[in-house]
Legacy VTK file of the C-alpha trace (Angstrom):
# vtk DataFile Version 3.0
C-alpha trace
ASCII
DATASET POLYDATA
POINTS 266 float
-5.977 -1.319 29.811
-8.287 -4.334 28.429
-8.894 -4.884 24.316
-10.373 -8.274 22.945
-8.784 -8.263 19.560
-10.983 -10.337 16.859
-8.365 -11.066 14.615
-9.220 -12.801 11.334
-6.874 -15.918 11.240
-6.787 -18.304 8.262
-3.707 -20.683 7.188
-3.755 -19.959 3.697
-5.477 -18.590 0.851
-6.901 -22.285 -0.261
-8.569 -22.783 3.844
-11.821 -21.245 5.229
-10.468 -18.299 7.160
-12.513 -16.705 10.028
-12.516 -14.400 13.500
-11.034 -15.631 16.616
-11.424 -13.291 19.739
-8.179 -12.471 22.154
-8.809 -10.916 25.886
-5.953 -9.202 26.661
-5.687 -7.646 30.148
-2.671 -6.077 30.432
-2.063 -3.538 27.558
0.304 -0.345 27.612
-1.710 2.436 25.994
2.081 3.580 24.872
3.010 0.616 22.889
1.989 0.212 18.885
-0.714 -2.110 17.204
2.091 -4.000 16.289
3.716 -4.109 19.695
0.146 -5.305 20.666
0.602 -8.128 18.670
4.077 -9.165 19.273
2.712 -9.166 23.072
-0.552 -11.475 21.838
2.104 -13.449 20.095
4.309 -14.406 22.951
1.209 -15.437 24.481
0.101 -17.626 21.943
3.965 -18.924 21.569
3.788 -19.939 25.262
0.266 -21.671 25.406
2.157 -23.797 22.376
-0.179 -21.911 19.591
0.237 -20.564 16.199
1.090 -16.628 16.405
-0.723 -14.157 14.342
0.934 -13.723 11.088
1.388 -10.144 9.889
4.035 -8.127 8.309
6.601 -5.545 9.525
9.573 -4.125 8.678
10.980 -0.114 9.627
8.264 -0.006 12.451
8.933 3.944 11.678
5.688 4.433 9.155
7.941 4.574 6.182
8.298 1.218 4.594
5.041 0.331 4.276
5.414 -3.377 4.477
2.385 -3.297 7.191
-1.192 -2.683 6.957
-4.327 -3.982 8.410
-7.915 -3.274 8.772
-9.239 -1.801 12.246
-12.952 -1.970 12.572
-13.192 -1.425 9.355
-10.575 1.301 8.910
-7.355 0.639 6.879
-4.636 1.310 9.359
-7.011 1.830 11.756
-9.245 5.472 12.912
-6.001 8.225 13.095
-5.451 9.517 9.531
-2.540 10.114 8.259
-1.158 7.105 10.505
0.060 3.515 10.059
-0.732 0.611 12.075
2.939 0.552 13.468
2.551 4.173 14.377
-0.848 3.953 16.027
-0.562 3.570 19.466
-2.936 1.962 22.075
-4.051 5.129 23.917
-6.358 5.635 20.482
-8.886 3.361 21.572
-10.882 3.178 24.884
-10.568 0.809 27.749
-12.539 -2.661 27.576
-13.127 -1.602 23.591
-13.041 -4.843 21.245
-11.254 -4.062 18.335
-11.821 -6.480 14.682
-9.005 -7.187 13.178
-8.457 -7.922 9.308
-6.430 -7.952 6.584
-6.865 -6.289 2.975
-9.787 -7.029 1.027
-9.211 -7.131 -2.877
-8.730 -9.564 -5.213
-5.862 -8.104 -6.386
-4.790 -8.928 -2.992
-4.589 -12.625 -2.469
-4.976 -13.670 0.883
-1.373 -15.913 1.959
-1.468 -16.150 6.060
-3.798 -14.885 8.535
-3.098 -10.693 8.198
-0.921 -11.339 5.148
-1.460 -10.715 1.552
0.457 -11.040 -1.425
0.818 -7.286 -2.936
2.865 -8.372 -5.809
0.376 -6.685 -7.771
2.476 -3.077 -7.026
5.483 -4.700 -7.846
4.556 -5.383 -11.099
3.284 -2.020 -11.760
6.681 -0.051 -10.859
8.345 -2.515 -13.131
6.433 -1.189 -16.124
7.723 2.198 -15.983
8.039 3.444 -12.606
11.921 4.151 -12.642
14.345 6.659 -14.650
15.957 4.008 -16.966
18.838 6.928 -18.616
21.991 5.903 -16.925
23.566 9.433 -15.616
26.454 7.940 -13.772
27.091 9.249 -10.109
24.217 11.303 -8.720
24.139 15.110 -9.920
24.836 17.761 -8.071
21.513 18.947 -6.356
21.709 22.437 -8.167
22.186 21.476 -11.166
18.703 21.150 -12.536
17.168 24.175 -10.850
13.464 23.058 -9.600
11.087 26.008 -8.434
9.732 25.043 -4.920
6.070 24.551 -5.560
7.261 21.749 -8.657
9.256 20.133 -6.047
6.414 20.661 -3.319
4.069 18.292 -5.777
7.040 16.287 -6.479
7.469 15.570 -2.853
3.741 15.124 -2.124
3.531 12.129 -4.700
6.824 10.446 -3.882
5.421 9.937 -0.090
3.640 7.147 -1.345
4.701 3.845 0.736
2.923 1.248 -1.350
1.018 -0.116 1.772
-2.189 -0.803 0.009
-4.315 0.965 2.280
-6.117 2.593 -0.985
-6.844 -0.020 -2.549
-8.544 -1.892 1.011
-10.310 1.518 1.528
-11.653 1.945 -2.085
-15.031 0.333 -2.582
-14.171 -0.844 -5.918
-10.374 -1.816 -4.985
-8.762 0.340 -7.027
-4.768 1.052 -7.306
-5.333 4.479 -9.214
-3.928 6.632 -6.420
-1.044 4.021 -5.910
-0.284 4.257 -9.870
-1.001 8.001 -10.241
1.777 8.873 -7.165
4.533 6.564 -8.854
3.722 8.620 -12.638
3.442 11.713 -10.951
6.914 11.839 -8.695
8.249 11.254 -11.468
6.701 13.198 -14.353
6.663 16.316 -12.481
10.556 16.336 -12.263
12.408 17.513 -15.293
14.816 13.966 -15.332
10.934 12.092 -15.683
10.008 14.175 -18.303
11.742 12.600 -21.405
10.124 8.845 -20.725
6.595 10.401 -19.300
4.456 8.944 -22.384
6.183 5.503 -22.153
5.960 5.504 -18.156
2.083 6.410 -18.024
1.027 3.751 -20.760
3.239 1.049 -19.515
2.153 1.694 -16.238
-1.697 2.626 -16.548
-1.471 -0.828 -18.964
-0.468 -3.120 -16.355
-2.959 -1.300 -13.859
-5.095 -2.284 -15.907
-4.395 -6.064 -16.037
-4.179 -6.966 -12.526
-7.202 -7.435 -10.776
-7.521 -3.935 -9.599
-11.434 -2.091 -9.619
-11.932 1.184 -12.010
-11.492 4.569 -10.212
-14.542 6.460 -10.029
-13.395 9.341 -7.686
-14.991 8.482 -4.498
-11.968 9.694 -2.559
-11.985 6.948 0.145
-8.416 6.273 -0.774
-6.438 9.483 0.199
-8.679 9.767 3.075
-7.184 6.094 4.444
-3.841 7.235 2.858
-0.989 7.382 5.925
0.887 9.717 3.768
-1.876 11.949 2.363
-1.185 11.736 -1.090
-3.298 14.170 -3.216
-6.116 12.832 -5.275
-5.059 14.951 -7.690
-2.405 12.355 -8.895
-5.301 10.353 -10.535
-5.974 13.337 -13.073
-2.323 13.364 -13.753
-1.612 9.750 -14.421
-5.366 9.904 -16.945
-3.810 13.369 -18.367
-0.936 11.503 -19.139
-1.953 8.140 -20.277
-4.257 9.653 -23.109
-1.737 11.924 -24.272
0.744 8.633 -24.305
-1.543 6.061 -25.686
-1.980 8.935 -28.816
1.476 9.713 -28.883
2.543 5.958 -28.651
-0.041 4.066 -30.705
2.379 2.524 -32.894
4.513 1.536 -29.880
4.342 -2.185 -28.358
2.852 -2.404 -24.562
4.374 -5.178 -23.118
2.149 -6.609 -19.932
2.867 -9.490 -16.898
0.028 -11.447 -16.325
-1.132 -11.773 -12.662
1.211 -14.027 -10.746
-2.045 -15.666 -8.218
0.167 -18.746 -6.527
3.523 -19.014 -4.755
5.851 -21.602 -6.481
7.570 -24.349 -3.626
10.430 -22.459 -2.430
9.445 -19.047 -3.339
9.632 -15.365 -1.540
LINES 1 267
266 0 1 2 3 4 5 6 7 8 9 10 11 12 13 14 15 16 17 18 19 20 21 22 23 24 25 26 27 28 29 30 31 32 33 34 35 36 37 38 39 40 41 42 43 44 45 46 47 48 49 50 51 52 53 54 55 56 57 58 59 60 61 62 63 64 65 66 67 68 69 70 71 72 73 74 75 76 77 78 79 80 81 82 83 84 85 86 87 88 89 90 91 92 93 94 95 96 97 98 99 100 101 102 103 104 105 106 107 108 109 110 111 112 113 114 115 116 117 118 119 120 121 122 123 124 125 126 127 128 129 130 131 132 133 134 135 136 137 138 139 140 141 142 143 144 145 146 147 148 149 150 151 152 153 154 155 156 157 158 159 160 161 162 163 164 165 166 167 168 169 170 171 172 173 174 175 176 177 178 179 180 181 182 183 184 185 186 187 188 189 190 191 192 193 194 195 196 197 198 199 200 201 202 203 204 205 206 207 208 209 210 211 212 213 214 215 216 217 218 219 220 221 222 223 224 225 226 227 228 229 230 231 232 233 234 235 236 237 238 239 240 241 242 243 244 245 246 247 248 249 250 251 252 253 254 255 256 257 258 259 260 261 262 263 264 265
């Protein structure tokens, strides 16, 4: 099949970026997006170019290290389905498909498709862990867990951190991100004792990045690959006021935004 890929190339964040078109003639409506691009990329390696940068990992829909925009669609137009997932067969024959990376300013731009999501990393490292040391791992009966607790456990935990909410949101918002990594683990009796300190620390540092305000639009589980449950937004606000009351007194320590890469850096 035939696809001219507009792909949005740009060196780095500090040069003008903009949309360079790709004919490609000879595409196997079995292989991935990013298959696609590993094939435009050989190309461009040949003819002596620079190849499309974009980034990959598992290539199994689980990592969540990729994540692009497809006319407009984060992870392009099958929900519930990342870009490494999405194979060629989705789109029609001669079709010209625009290619982009993340919008948000939470999300600098770094190369071409590339963005610099520390932003999430940041957020997790505020609270979104069990800090109790327990030793080896417990035996899985030991804490008893009725099956529709574990069922919205399991829902919130399928969260990749891939950032496709936040590009889908109109107001780039990482509520849905931050409301799946308080809920996995406040639903779960071994979350429960640090819930309070988890949602403030968390919802804090949300709120210091460069992330939009949530105001329920819903665009963001509908672009989720996993399908994560708006309903994780109530929980991380029903949380977060009953912390910030319960914790008033208590210190919230916050990382600034980290915008530039340091010489040498990963």
């Amino acid at each position: 099949m035939k696809l001219t890929l507009k792909i949005w190339r740009q060196k780095s964040k500090g040069d003008k970026g903009k949309f360079v078109d790709y004919k490609m003639n000879d595409v196997n409506p079995e292989m991935s997006m990013l298959e696609c691009l590993d094939v435009l990329n050989e190309t461009l390696i040949e003819k002596g170019e620079e190849p499309v940068a974009f980034e990959h990992d598992c290539r199994e829909g689980i990592c969540g290290s990729c994540g692009f925009m497809i006319n407009g669609v984060a992870h392009g137009p099958e929900r519930a389905t990342t870009v490494c997932q999405l194979t060629m067969r989705h789109f029609k024959d001669g079709e010209e498909l625009v290619v982009e990376p993340w919008r948000a300013a939470a999300f600098p731009q770094i190369k071409d498709l590339v963005v610099d999501r520390r932003a999430f990393d940041r957020i997790i490292a505020s609270g979104g862990y069990v800090s109790v040391s327990t030793g080896n791992a417990p035996d899985g009966n030991v804490h008893p867990i009725g099956k529709e607790i574990s069922d919205r456990a399991m829902d919130a935990a399928a969260c990749i951190g891939c950032g496709a909410c936040v590009a889908a949101c109109p107001n780039a918002s990482a509520a849905l991100f931050t409301g799946a990594k308080i809920a996995h683990l406040g639903i779960l009796p071994q979350g429960k004792p640090e819930q309070d300190r988890r949602a403030v620390g968390m919802v804090s540092q949300l709120n210091t990045e460069l992330f939009g305000s949530c105001t329920n639009i819903g665009e963001c589980t509908a672009a989720c690959p996993k399908e994560v449950p708006l309903e994780v937004i109530a929980m991380m606000n029903r949380d977060y006021v009953r912390g910030a009351f319960k914790k008033r007194d208590d210190e919230v320590k916050v990382t600034q935004p980290v915008t530039g890469w340091a010489n040498g850096s990963k």
